[in-house]
py3Dmol code that shows the C-alpha trace and the ligand (Angstrom):
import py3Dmol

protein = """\
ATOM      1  CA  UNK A   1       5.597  -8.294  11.712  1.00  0.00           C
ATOM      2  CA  UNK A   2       5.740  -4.756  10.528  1.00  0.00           C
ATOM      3  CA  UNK A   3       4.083  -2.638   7.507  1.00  0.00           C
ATOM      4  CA  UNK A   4       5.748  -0.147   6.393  1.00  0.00           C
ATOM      5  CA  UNK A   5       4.072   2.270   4.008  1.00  0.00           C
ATOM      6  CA  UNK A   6       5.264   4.551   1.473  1.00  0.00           C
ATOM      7  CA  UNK A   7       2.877   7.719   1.167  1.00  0.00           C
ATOM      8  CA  UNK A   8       3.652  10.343  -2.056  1.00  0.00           C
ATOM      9  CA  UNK A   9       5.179   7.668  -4.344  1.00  0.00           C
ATOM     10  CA  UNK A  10       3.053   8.440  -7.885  1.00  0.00           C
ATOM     11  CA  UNK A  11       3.095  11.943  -9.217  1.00  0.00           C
ATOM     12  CA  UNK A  12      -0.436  11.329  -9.773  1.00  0.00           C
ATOM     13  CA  UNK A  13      -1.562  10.908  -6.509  1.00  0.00           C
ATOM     14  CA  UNK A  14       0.296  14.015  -5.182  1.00  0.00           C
ATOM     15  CA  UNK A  15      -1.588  16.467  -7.511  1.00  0.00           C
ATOM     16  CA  UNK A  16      -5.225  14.376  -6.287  1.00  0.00           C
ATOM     17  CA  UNK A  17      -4.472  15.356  -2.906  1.00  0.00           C
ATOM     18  CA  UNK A  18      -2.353  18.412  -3.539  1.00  0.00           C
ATOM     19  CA  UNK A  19       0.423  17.682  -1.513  1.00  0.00           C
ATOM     20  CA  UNK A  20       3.606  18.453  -2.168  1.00  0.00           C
ATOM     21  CA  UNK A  21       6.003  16.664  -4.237  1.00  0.00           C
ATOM     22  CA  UNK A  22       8.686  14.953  -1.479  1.00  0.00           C
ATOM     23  CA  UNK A  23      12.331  15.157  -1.298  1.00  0.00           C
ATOM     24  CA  UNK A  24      12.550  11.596   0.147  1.00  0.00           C
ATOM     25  CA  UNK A  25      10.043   8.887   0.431  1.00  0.00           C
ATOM     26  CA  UNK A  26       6.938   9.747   2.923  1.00  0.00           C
ATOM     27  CA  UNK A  27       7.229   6.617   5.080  1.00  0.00           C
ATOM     28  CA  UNK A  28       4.991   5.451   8.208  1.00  0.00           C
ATOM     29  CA  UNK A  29       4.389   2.225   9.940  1.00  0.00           C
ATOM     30  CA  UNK A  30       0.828   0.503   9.991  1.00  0.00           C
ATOM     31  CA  UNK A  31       0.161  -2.018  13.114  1.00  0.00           C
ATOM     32  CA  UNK A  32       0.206  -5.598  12.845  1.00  0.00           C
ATOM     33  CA  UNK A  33      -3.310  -5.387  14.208  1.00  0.00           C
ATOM     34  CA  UNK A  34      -4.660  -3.464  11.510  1.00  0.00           C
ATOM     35  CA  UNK A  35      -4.349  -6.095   8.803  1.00  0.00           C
ATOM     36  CA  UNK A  36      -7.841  -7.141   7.822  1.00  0.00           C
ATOM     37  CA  UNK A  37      -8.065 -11.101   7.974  1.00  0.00           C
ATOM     38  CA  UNK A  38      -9.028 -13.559   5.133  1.00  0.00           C
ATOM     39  CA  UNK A  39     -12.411 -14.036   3.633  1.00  0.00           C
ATOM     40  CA  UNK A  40     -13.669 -11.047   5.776  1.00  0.00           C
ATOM     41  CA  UNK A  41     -15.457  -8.544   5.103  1.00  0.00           C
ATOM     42  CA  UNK A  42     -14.405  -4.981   5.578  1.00  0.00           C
ATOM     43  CA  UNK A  43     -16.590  -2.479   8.144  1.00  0.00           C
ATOM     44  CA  UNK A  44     -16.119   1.101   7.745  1.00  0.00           C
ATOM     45  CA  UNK A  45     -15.682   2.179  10.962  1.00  0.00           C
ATOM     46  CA  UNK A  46     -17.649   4.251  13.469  1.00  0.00           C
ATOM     47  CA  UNK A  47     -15.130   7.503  13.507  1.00  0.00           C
ATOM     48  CA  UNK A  48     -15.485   8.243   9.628  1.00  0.00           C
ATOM     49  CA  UNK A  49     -17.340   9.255   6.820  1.00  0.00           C
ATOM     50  CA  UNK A  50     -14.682   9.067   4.055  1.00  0.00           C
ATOM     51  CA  UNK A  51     -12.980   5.863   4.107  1.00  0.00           C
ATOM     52  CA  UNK A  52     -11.004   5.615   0.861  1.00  0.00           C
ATOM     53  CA  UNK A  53      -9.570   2.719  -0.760  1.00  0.00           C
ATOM     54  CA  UNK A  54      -5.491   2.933  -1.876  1.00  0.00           C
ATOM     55  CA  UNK A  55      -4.131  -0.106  -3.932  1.00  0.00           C
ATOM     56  CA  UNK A  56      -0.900  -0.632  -3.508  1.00  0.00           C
ATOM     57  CA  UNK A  57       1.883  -3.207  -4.826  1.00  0.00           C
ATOM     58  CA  UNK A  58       3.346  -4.961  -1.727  1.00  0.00           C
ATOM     59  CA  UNK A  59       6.687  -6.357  -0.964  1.00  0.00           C
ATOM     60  CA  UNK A  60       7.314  -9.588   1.672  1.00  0.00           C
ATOM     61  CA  UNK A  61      10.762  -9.384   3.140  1.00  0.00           C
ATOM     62  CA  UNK A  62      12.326 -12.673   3.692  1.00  0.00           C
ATOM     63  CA  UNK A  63      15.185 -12.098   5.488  1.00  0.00           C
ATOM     64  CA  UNK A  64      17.015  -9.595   8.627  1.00  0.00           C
ATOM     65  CA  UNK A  65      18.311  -6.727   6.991  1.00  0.00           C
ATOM     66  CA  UNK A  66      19.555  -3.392   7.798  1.00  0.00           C
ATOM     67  CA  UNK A  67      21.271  -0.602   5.541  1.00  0.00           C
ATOM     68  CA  UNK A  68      20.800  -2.625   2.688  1.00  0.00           C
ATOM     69  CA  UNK A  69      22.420  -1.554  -0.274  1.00  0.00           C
ATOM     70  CA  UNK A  70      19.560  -1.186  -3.002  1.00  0.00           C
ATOM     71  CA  UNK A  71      21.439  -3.347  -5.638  1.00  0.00           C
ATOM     72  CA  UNK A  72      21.700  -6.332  -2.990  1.00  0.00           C
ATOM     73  CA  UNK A  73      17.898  -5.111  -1.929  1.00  0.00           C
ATOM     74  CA  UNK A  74      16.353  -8.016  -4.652  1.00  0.00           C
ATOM     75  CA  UNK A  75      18.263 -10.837  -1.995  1.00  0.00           C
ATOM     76  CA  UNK A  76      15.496  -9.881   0.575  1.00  0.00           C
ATOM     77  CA  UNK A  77      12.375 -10.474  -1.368  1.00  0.00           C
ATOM     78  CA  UNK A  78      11.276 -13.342  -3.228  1.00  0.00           C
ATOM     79  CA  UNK A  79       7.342 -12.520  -3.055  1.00  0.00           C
ATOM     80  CA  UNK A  80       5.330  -9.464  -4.741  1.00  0.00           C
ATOM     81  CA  UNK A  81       1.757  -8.671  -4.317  1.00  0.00           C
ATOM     82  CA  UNK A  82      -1.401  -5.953  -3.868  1.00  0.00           C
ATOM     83  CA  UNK A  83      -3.244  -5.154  -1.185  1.00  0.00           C
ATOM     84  CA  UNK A  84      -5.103  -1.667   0.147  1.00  0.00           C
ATOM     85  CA  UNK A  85      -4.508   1.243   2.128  1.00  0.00           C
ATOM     86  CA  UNK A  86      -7.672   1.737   3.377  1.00  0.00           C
ATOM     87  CA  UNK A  87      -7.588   5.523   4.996  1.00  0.00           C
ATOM     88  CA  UNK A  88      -9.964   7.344   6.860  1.00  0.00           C
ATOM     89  CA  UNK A  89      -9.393  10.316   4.589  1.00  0.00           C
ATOM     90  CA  UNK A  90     -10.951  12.788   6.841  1.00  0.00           C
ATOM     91  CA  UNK A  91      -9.426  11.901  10.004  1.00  0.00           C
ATOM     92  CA  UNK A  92      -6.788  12.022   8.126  1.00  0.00           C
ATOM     93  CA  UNK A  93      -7.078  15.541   6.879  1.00  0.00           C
ATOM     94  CA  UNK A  94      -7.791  16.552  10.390  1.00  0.00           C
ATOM     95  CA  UNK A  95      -4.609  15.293  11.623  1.00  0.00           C
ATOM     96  CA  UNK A  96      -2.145  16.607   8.831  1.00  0.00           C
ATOM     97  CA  UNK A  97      -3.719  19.999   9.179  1.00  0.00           C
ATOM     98  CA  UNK A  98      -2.152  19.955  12.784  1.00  0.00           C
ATOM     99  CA  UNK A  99       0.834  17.884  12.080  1.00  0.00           C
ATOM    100  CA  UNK A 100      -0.349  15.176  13.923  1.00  0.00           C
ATOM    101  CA  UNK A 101       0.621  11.179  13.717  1.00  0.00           C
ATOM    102  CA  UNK A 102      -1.908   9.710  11.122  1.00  0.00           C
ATOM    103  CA  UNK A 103      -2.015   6.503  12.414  1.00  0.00           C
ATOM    104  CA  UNK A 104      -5.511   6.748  13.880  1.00  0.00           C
ATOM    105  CA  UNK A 105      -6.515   7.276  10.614  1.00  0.00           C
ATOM    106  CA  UNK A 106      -4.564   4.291   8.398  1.00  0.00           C
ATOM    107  CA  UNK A 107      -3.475   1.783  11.202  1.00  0.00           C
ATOM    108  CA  UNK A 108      -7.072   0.949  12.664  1.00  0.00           C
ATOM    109  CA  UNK A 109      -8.677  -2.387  12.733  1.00  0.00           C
ATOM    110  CA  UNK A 110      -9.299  -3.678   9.304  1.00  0.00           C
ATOM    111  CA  UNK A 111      -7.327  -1.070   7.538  1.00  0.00           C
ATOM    112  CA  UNK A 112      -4.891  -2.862   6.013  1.00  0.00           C
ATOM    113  CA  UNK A 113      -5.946  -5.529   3.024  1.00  0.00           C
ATOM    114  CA  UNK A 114      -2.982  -8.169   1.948  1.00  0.00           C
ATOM    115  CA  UNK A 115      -3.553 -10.517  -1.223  1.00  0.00           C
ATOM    116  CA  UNK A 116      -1.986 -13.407  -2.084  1.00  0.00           C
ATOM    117  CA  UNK A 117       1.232 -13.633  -3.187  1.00  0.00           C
ATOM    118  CA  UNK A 118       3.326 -14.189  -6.315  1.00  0.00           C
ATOM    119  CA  UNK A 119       6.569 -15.041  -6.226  1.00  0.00           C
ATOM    120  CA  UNK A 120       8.871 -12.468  -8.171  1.00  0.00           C
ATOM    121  CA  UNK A 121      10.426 -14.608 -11.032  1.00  0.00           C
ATOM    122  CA  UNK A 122       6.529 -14.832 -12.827  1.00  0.00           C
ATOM    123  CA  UNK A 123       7.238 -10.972 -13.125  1.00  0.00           C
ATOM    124  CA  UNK A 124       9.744 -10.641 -16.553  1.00  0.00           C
ATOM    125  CA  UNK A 125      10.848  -6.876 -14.791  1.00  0.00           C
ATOM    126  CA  UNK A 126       9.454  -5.866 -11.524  1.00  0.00           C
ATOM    127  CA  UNK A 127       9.944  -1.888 -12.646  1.00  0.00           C
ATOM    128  CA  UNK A 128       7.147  -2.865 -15.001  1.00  0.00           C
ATOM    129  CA  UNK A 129       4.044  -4.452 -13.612  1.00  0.00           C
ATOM    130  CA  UNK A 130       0.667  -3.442 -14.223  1.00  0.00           C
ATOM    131  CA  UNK A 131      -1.870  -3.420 -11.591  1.00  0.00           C
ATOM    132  CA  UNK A 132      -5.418  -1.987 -11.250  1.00  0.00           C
ATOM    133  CA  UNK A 133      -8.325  -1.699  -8.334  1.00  0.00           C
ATOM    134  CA  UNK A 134     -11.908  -2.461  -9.577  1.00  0.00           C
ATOM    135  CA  UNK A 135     -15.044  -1.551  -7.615  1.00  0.00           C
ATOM    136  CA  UNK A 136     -18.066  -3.080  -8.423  1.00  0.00           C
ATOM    137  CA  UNK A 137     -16.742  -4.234 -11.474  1.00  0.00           C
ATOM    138  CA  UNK A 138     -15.386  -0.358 -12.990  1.00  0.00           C
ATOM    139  CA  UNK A 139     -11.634   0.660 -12.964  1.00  0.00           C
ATOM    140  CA  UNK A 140     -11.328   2.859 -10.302  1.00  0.00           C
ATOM    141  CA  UNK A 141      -7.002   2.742 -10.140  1.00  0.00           C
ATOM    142  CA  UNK A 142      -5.135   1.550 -12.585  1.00  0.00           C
ATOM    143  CA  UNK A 143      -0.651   1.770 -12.103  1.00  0.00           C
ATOM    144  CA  UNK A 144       2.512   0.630 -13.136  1.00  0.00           C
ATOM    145  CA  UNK A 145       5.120  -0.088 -11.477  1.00  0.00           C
ATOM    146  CA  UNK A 146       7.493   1.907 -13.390  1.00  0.00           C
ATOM    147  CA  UNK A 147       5.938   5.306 -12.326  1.00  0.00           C
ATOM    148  CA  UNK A 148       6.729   5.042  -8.704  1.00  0.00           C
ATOM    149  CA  UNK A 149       9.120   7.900  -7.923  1.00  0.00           C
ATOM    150  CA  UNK A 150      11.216   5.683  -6.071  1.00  0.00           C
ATOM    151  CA  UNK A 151      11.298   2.181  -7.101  1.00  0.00           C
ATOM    152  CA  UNK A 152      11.337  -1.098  -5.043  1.00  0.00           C
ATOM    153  CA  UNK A 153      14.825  -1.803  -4.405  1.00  0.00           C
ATOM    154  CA  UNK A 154      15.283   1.931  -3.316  1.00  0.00           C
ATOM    155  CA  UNK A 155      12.433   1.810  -0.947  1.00  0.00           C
ATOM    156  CA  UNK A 156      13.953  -1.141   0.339  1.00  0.00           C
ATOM    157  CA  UNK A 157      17.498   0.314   1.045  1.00  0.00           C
ATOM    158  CA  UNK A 158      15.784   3.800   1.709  1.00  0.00           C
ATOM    159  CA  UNK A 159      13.446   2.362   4.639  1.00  0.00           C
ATOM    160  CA  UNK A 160      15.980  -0.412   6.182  1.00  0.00           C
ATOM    161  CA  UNK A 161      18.714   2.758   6.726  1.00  0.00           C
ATOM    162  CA  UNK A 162      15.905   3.742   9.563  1.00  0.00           C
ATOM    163  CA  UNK A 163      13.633   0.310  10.658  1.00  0.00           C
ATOM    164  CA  UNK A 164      15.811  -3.314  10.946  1.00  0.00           C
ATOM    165  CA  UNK A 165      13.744  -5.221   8.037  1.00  0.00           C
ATOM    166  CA  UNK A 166      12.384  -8.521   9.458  1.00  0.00           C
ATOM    167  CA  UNK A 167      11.320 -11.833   7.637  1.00  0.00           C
ATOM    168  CA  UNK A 168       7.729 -11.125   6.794  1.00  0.00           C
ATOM    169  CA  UNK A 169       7.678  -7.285   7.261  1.00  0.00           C
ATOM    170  CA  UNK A 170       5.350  -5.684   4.243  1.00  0.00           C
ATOM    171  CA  UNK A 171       6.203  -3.022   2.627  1.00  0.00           C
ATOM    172  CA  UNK A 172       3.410  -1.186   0.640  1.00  0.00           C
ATOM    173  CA  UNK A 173       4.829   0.898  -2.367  1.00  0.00           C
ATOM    174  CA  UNK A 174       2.423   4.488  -2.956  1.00  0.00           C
ATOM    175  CA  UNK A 175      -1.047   4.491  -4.523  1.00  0.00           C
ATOM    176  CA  UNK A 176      -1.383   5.704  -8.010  1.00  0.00           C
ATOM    177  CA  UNK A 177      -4.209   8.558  -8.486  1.00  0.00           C
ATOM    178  CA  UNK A 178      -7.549   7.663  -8.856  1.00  0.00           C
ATOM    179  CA  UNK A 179      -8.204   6.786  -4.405  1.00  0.00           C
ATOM    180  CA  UNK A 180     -12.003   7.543  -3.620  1.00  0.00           C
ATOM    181  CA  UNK A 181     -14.846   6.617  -1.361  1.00  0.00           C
ATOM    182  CA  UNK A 182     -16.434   3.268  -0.037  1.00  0.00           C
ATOM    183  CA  UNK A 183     -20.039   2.667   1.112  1.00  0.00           C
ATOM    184  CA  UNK A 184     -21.179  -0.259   2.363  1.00  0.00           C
ATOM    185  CA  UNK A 185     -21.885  -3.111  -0.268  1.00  0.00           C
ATOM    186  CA  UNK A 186     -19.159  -1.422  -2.898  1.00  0.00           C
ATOM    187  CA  UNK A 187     -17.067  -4.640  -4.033  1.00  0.00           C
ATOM    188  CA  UNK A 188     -13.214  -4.289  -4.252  1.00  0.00           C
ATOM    189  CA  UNK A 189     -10.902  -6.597  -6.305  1.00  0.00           C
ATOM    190  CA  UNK A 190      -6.836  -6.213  -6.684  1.00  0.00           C
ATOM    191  CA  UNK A 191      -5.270  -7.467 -10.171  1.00  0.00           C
ATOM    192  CA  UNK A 192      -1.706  -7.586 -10.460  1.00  0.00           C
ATOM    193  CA  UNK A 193      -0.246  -8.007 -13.881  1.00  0.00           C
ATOM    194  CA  UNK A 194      -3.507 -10.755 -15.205  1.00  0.00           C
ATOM    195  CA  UNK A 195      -3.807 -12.244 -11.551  1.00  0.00           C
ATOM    196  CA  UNK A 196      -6.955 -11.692  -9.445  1.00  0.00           C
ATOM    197  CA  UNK A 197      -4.643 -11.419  -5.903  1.00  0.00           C
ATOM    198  CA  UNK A 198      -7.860 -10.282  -3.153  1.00  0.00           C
ATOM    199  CA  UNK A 199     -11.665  -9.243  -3.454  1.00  0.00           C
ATOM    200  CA  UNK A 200     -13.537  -7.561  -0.001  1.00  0.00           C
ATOM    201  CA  UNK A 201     -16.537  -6.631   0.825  1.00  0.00           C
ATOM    202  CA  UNK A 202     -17.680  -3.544   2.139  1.00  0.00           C
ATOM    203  CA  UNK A 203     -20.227  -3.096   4.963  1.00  0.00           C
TER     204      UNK A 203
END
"""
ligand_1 = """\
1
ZN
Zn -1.063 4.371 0.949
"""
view = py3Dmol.view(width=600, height=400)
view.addModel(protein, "pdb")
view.setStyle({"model": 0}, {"cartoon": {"style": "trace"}})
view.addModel(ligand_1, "xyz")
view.setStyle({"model": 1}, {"stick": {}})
view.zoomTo()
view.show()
């Protein structure tokens, strides 16, 4: 299983980080090994000082698929749901200001949350569902679906035009703005639409 990750997708989030606004979807590919497992806790790891959190709507494909036409992309998903980014934003920073891969700093152990899943028909239109990231109880992101710059069904086609999509690949959408810090004992929890879909703890 693969998880593919859209970077740049919220106008938001571009100005936070002042990047600049892309031409086509920012995509890069998280490891398998990076996805945190259930019920456990998060550790910020050794190598960084600014691990932020980045909530993101997720996507499980259910089905082969290559140079999929966005309107057939909706026959490849049944299942929506949130999860986090978690990036180790000044590796990160270090890397980018050389041009180099990023991985190190998204695709490490741990780094990638995934929360339960809903399955797509509870959602009345999928280019308009709320979702929101809470820490220790305050808002910290709150999004909608319909601001992504390019929306599901085009990330789908856009992304299987370069990558063979496989049944249970993830896709995870963009952040909206509003990514920040962790320390350890900060308490994350993922709502999509009114459903509570993953809490972790931070150590
Ligand atoms: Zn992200």
């Amino acid at each position: 299983m693969k998880i593919i990750c859209i970077g740049r997708n919220y106008t938001a989030h571009i100005e936070e980080l002042a990047n600049e606004r892309p031409v086509e979807p920012v995509v890069f590919i998280k490891p398998d090994s990076s996805v945190l497992p259930k019920e456990q806790d998060f550790y910020i790891p050794e190598f960084s000082n600014d691990v932020h959190y980045e909530v993101e709507v997720l996507v499980k494909i259910k089905k082969v698929g290559k140079h999929i036409d966005s309107k057939f992309a909706p026959n490849y998903y049944d299942e929506l749901g949130l999860g986090i980014d978690f990036t180790a934003r000044d590796l990160q920073s270090k890397l980018k200001e050389k041009g180099l891969p990023w991985e190190k700093a998204k695709g490490f152990d741990g780094a990638t949350v995934i929360g339960e899943w809903v399955n797509k028909t509870e959602f009345n239109d999928i280019n308009n569902i709320n979702f929101q990231l809470t820490k220790n109880e305050e808002v910290v992101q709150k999004g909608n679906t319909s601001f992504m710059l390019w929306k599901i069904d085009e990330l789908i086609s856009y992304v299987s035009t370069f990558f063979t999509l496989k049944k249970g690949d993830v896709i995870f959408t963009g952040t909206p703005a509003g990514v920040g810090k962790i320390v350890p004992n900060d308490y994350l929890t993922g709502v999509l639409e009114d459903q509570q879909l993953f809490t972790v703890k931070i150590k």
